[in-house]
Biopython code that builds the backbone (N, CA, C, O; Angstrom):
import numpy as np
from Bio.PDB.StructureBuilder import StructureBuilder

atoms = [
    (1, "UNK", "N", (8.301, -1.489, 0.960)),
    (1, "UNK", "CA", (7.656, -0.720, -0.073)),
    (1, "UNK", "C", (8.571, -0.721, -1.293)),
    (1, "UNK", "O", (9.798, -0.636, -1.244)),
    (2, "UNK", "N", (7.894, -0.818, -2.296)),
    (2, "UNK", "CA", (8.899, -0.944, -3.713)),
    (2, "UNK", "C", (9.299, 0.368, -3.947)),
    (2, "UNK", "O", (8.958, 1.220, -3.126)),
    (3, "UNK", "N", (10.044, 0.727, -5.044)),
    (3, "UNK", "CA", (10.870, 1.806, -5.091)),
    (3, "UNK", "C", (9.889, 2.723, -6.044)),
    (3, "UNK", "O", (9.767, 3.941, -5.908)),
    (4, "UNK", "N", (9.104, 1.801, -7.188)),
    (4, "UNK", "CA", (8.279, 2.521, -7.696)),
    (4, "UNK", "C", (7.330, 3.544, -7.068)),
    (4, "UNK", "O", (7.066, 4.653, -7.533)),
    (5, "UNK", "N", (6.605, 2.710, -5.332)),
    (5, "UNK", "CA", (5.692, 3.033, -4.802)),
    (5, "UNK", "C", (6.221, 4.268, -3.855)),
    (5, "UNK", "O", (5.498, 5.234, -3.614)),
    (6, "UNK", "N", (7.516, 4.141, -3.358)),
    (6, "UNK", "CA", (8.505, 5.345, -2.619)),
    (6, "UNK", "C", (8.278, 6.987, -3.688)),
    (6, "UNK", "O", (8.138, 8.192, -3.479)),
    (7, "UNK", "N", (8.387, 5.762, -5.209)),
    (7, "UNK", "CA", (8.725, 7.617, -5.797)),
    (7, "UNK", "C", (7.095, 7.967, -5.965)),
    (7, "UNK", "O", (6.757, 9.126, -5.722)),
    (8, "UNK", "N", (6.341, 7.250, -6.267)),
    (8, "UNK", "CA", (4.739, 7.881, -6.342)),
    (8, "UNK", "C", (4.419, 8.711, -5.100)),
    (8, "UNK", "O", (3.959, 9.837, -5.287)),
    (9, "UNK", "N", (4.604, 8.292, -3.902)),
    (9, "UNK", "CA", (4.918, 8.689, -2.946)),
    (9, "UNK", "C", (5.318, 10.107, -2.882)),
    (9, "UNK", "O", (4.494, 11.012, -2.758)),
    (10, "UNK", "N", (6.685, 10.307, -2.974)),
    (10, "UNK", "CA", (7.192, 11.854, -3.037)),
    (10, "UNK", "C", (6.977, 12.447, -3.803)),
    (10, "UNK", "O", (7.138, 13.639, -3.540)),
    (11, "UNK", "N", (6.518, 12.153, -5.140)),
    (11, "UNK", "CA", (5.512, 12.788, -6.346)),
    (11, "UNK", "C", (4.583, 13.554, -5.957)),
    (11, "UNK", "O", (4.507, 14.705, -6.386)),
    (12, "UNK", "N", (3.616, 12.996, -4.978)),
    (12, "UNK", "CA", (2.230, 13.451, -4.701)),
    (12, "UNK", "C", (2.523, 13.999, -3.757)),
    (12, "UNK", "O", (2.169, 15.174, -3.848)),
    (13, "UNK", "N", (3.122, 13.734, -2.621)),
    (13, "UNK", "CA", (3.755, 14.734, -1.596)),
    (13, "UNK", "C", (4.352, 16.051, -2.320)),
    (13, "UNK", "O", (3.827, 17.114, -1.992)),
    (14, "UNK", "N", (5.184, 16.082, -3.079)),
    (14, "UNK", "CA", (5.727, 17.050, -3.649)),
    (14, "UNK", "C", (4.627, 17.812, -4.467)),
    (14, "UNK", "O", (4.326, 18.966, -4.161)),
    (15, "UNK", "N", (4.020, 17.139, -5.534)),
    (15, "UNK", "CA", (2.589, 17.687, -5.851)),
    (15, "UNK", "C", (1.585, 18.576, -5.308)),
    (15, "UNK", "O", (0.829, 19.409, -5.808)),
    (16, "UNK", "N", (1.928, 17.908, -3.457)),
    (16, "UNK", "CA", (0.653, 18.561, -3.066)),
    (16, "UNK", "C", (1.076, 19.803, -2.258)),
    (16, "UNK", "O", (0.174, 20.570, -1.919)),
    (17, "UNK", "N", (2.780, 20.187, -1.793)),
    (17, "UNK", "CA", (3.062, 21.062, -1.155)),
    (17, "UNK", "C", (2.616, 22.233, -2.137)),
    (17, "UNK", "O", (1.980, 23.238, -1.821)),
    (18, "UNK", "N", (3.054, 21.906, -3.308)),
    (18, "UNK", "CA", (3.339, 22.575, -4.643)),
    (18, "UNK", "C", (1.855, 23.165, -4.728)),
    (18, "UNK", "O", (1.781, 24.371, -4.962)),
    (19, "UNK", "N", (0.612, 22.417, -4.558)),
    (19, "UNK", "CA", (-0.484, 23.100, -4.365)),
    (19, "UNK", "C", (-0.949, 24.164, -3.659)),
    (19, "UNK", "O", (-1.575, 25.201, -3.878)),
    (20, "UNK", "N", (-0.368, 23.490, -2.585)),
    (20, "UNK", "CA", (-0.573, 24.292, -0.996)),
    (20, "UNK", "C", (-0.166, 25.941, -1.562)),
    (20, "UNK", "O", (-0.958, 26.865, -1.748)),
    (21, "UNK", "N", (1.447, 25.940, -1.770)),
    (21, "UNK", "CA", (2.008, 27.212, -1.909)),
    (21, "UNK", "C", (1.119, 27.961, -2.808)),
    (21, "UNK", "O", (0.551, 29.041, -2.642)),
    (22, "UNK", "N", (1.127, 26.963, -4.017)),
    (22, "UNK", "CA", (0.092, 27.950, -5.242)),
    (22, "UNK", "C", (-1.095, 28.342, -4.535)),
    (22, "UNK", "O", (-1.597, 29.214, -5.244)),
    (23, "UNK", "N", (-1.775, 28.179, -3.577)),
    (23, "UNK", "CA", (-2.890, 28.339, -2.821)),
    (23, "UNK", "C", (-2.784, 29.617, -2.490)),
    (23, "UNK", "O", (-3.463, 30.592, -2.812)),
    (24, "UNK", "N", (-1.648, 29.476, -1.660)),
    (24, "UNK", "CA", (-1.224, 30.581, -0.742)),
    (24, "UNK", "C", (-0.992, 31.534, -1.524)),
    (24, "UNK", "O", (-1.723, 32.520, -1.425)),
    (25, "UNK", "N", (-0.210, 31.532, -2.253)),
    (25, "UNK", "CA", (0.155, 32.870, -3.348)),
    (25, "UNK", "C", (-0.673, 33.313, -4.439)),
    (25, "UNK", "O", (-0.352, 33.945, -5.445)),
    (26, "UNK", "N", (-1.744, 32.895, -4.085)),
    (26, "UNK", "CA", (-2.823, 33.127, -5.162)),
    (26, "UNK", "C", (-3.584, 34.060, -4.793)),
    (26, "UNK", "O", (-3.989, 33.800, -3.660)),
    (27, "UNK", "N", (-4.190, 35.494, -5.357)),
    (27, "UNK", "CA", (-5.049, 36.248, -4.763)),
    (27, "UNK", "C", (-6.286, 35.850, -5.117)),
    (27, "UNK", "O", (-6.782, 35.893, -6.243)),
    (28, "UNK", "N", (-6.846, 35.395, -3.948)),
    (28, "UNK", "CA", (-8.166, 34.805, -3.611)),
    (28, "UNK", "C", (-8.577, 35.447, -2.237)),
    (28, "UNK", "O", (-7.817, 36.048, -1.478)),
    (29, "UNK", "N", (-10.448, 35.117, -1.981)),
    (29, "UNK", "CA", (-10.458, 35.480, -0.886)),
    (29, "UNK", "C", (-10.300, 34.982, 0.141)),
    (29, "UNK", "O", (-9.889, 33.879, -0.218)),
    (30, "UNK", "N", (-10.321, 34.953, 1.590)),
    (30, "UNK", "CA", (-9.916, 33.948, 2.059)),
    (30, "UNK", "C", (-11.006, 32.931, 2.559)),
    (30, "UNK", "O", (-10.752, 31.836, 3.060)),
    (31, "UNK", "N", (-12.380, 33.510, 2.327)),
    (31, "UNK", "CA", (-12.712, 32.208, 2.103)),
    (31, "UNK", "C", (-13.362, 31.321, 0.993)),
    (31, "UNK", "O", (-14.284, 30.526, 0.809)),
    (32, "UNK", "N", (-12.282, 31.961, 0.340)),
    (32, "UNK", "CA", (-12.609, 31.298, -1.574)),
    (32, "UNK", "C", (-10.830, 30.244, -0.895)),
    (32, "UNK", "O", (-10.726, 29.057, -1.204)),
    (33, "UNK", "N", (-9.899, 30.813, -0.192)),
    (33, "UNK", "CA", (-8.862, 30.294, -0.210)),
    (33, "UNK", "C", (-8.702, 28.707, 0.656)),
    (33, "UNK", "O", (-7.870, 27.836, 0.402)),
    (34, "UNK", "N", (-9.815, 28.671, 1.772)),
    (34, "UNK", "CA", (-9.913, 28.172, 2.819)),
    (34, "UNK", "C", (-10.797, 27.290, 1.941)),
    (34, "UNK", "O", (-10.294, 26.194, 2.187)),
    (35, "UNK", "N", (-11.550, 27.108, 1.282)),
    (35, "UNK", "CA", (-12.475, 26.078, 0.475)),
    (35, "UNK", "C", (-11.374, 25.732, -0.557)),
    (35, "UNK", "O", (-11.646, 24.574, -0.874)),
    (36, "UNK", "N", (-10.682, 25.972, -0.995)),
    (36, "UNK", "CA", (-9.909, 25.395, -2.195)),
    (36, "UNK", "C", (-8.731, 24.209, -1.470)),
    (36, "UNK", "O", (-8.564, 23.035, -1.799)),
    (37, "UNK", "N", (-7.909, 25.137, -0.207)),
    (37, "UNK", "CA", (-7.033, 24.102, 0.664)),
    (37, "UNK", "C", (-8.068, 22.940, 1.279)),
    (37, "UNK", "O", (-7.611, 21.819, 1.504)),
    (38, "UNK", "N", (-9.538, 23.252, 1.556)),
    (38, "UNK", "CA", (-9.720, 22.180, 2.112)),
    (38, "UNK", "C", (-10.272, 21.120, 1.354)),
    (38, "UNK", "O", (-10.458, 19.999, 1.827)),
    (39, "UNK", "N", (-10.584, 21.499, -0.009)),
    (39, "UNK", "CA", (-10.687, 20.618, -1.182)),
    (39, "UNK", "C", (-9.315, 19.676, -1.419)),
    (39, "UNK", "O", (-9.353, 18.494, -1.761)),
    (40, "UNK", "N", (-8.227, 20.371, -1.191)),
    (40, "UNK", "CA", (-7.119, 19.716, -2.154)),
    (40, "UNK", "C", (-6.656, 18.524, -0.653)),
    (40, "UNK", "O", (-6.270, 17.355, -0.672)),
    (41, "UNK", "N", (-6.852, 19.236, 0.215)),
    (41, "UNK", "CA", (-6.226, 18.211, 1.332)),
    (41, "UNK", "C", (-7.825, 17.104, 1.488)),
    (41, "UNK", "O", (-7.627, 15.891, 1.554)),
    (42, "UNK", "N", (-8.839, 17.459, 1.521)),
    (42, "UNK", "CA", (-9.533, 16.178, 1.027)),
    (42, "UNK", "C", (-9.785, 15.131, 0.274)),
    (42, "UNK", "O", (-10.432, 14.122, 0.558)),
    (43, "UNK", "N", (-8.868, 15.615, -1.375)),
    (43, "UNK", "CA", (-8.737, 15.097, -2.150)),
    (43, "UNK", "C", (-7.072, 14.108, -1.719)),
    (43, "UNK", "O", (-6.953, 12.886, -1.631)),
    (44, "UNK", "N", (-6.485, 14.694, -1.614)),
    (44, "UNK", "CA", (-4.967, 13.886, -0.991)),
    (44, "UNK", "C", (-5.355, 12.413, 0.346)),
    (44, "UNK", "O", (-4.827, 11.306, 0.447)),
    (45, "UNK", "N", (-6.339, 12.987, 1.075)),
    (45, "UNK", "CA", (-6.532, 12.173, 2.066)),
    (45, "UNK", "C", (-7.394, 11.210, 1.471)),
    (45, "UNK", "O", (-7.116, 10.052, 1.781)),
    (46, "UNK", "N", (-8.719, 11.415, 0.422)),
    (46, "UNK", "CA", (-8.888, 10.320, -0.244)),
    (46, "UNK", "C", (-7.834, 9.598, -1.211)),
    (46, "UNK", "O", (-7.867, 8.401, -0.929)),
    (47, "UNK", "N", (-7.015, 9.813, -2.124)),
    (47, "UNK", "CA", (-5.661, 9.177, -2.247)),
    (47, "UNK", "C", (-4.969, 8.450, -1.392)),
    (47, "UNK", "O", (-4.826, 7.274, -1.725)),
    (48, "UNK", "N", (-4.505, 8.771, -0.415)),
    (48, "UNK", "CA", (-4.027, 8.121, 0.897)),
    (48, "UNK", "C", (-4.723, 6.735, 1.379)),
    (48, "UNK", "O", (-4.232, 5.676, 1.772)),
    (49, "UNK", "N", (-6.137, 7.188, 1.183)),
    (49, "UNK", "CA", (-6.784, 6.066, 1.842)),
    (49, "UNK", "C", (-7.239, 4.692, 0.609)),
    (49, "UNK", "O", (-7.606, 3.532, 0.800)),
    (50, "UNK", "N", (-6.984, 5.550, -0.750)),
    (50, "UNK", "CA", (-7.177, 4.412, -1.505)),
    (50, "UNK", "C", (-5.612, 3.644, -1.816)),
    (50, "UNK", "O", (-5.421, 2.554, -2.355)),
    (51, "UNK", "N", (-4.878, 4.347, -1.428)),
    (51, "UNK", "CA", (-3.623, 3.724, -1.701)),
    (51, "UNK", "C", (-3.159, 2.927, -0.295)),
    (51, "UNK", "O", (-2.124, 2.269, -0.399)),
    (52, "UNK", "N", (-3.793, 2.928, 0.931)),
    (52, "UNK", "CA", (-3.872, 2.407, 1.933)),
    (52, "UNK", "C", (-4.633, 0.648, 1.633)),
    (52, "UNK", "O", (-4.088, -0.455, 1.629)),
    (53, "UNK", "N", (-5.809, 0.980, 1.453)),
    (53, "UNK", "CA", (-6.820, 0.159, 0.969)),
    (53, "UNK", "C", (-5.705, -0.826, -0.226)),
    (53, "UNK", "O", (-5.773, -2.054, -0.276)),
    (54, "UNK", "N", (-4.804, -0.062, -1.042)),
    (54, "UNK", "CA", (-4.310, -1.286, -1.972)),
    (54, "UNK", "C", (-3.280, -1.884, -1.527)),
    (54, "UNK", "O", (-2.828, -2.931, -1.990)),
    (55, "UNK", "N", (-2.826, -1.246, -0.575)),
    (55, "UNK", "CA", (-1.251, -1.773, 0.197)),
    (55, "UNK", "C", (-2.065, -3.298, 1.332)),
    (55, "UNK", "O", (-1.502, -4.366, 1.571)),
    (56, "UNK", "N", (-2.938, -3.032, 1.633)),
    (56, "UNK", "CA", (-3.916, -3.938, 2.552)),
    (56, "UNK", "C", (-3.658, -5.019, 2.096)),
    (56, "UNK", "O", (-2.854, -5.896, 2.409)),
    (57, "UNK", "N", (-4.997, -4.825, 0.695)),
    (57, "UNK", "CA", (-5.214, -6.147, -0.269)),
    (57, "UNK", "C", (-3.991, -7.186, -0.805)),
    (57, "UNK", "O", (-4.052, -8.409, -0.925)),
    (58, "UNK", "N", (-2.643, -6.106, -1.141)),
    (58, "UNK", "CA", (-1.799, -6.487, -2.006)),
    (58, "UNK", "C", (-0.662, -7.193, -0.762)),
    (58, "UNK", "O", (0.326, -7.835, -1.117)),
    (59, "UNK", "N", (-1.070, -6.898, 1.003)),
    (59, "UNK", "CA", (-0.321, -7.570, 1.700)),
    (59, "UNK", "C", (-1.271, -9.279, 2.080)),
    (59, "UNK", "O", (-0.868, -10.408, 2.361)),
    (60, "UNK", "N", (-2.484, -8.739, 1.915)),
    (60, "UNK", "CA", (-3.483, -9.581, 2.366)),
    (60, "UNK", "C", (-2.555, -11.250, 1.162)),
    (60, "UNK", "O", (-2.199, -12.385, 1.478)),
    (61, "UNK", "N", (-2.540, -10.732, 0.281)),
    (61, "UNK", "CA", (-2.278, -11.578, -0.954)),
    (61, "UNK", "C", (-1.078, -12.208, -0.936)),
    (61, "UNK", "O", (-1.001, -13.293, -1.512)),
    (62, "UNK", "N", (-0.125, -11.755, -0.393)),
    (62, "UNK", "CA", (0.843, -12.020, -0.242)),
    (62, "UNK", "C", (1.307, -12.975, 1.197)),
    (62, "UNK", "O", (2.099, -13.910, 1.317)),
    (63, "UNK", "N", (0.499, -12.326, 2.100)),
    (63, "UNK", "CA", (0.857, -13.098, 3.691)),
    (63, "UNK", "C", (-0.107, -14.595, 3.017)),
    (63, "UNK", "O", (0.274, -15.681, 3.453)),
    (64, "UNK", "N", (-1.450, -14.608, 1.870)),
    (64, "UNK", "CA", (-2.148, -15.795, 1.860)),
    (64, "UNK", "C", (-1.098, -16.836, 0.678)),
    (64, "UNK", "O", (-1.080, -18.054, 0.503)),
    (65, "UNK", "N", (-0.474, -15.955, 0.171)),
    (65, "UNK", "CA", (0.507, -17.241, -0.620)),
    (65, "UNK", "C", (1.239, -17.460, 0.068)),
    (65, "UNK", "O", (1.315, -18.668, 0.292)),
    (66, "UNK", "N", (2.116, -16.686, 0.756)),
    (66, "UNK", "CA", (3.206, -17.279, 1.683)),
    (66, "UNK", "C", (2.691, -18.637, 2.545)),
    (66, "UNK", "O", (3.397, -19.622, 2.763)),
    (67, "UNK", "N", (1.417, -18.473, 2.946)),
    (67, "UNK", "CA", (0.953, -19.789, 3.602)),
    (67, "UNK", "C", (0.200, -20.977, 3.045)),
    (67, "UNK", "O", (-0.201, -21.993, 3.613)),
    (68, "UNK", "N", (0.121, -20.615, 1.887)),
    (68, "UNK", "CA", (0.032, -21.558, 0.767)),
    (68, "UNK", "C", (1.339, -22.439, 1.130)),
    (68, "UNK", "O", (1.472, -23.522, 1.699)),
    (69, "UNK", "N", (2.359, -21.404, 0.494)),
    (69, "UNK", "CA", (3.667, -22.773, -0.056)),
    (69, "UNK", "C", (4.394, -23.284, 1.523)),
    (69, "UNK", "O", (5.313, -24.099, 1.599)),
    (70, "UNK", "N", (3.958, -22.824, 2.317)),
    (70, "UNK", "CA", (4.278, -22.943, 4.399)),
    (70, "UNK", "C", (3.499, -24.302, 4.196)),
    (70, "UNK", "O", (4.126, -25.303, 4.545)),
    (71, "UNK", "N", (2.311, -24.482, 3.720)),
    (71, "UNK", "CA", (1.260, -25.417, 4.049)),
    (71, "UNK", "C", (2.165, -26.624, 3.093)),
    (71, "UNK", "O", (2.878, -27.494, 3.594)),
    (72, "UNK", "N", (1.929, -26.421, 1.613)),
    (72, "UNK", "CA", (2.727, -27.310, 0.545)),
    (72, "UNK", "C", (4.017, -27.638, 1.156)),
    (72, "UNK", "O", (4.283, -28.820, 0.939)),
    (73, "UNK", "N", (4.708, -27.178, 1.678)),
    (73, "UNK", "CA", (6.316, -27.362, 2.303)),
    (73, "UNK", "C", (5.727, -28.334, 3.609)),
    (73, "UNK", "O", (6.213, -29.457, 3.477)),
    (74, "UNK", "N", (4.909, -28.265, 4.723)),
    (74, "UNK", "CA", (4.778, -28.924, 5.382)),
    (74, "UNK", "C", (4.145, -30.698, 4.889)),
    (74, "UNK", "O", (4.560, -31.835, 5.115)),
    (75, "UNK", "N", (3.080, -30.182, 4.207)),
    (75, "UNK", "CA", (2.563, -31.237, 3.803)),
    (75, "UNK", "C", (3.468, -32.451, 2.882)),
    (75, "UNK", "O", (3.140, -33.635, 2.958)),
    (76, "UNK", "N", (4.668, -31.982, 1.990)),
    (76, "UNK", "CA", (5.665, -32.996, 1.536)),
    (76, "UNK", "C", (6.213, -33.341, 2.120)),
    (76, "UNK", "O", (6.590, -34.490, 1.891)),
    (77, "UNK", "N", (6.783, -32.558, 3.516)),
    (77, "UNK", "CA", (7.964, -32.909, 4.627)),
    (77, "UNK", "C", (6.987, -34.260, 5.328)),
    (77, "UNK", "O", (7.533, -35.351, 5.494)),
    (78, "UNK", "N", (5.722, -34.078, 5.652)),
    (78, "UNK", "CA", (5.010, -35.471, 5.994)),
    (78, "UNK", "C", (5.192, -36.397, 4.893)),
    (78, "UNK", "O", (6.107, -37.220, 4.860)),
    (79, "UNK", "N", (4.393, -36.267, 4.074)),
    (79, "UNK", "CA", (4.431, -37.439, 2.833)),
    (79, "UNK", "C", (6.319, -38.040, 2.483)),
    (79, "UNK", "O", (6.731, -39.149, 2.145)),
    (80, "UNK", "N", (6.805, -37.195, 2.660)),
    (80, "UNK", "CA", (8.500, -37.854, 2.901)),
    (80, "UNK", "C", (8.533, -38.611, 3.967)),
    (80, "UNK", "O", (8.974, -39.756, 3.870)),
    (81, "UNK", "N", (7.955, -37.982, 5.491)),
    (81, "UNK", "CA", (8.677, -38.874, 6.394)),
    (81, "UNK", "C", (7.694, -39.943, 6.579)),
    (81, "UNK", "O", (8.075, -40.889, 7.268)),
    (82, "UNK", "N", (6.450, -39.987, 6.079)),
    (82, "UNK", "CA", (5.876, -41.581, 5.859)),
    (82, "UNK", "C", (6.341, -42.366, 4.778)),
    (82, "UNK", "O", (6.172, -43.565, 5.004)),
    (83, "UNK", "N", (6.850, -42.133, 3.719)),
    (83, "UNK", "CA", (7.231, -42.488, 3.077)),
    (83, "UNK", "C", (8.751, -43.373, 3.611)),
    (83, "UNK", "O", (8.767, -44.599, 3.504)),
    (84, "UNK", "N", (9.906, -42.667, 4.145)),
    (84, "UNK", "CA", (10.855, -43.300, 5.418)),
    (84, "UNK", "C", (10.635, -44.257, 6.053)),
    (84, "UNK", "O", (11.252, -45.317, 6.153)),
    (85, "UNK", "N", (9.510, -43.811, 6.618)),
    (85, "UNK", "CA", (8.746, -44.472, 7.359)),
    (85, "UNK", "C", (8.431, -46.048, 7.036)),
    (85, "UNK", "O", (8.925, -47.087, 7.475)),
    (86, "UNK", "N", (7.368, -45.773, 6.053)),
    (86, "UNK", "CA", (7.523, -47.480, 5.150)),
    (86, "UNK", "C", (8.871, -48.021, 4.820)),
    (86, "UNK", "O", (9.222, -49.066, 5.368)),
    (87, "UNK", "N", (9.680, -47.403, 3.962)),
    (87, "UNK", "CA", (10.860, -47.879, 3.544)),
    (87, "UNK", "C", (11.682, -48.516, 4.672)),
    (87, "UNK", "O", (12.556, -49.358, 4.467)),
    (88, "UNK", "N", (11.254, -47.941, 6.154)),
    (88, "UNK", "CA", (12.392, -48.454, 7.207)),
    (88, "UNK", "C", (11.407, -49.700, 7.941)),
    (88, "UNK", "O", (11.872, -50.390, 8.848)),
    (89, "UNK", "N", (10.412, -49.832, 7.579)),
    (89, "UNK", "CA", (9.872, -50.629, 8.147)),
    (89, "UNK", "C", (10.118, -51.980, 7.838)),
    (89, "UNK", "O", (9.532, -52.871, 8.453)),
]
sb = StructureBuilder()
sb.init_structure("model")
sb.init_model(0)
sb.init_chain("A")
sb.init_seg("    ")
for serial, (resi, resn, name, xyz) in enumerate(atoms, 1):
    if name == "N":
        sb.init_residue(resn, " ", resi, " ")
    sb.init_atom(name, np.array(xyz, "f"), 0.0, 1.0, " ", f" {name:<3s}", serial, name[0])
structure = sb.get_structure()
C-alpha cells in the first residue's frame, strides 16, 4: 500500500472515531442517536467498499502488465535462442 493510501486511511479512521464520539456526546435522543451512528457507519462501510473495489482494479492492472512484459521477456529469450540457433548452424 502506498504511503499516500496508509495516510487516507488513518484520516478517515480518525475522522470517523471523531464522529462516533461527537455522536455520543451529543444530546440527542437515542433513537435520533442510533439512526445517525448507523448512518455514519453505513456511510464509512460504503467508502471501504469503494476503496476496496479500487485497490481490486488498480491490482487487476498491475498483475496484467506484469504479464505483459513476463510474456515480451519470454518471447525475445525465444527469438534470441533461434536466432543462436541459426548462427550455430
Amino acid at each position: 500500500m502506498a504511503r499516500d493510501d496508509k495516510t487516507a486511511t488513518i484520516v478517515a479512521f480518525a475522522t470517523g472515531v471523531g464522529a462516533a464520539v461527537a455522536f455520543l456526546l451529543a444530546p440527542k435522543a437515542g433513537d435520533e442517536l442510533r439512526d445517525d451512528i448507523a448512518g455514519a457507519i453505513g456511510d464509512r462501510a460504503d467508502q471501504l467498499r469503494d476503496q476496496s473495489k479500487d485497490l481490486s482494479r488498480r491490482s487487476k492492472e498491475f498483475v496484467d502488465t506484469a504479464k505483459e512484459h513476463v510474456q515480451d521477456a519470454l518471447d525475445q529469450g525465444a527469438d534470441a535462442f533461434k536466432q543462436a540457433k541459426k548462427a550455430g548452424t
